[in-house]
N, C-alpha and C positions, 0 to 999 in steps of 0.2 A: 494937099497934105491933110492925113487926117485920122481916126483909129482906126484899127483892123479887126476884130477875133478873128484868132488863131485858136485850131486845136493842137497840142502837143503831150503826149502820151494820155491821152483821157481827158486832162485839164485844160479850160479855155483861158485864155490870154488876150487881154490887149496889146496892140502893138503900132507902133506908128507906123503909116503907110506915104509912100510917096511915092509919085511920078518920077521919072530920070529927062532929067530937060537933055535933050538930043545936042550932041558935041558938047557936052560939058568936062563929060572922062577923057575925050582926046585934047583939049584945050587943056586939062591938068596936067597930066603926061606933058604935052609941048612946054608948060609953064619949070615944071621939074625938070626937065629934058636942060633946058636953057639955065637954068639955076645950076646944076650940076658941070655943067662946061664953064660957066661965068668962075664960082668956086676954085675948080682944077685953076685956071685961067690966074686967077688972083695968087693961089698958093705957090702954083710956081714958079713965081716972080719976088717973092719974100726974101727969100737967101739971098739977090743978084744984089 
């Protein structure tokens, strides 16, 4: 991690840069995936 310049429309910017750690975005997904089923799962047992 660490800063960038960037140009955008003339003017220069810093910007923070990073690497993407590999299987990080499908581990999130899985992790939401399973929280969303767990959820449904919970709710529709409330009313019983």
């Amino acid at each position: 991690m660490g800063l960038r310049k960037k140009k955008f429309k003339g003017e220069e910017f810093e910007i923070l840069d990073h690497a993407e750690v590999p299987g990080f975005r499908k581990a999130f997904h899985i992790i939401i995936c399973v929280a969303v089923i767990y959820f449904i799962y919970i709710f529709s047992h409330v009313g019983h």
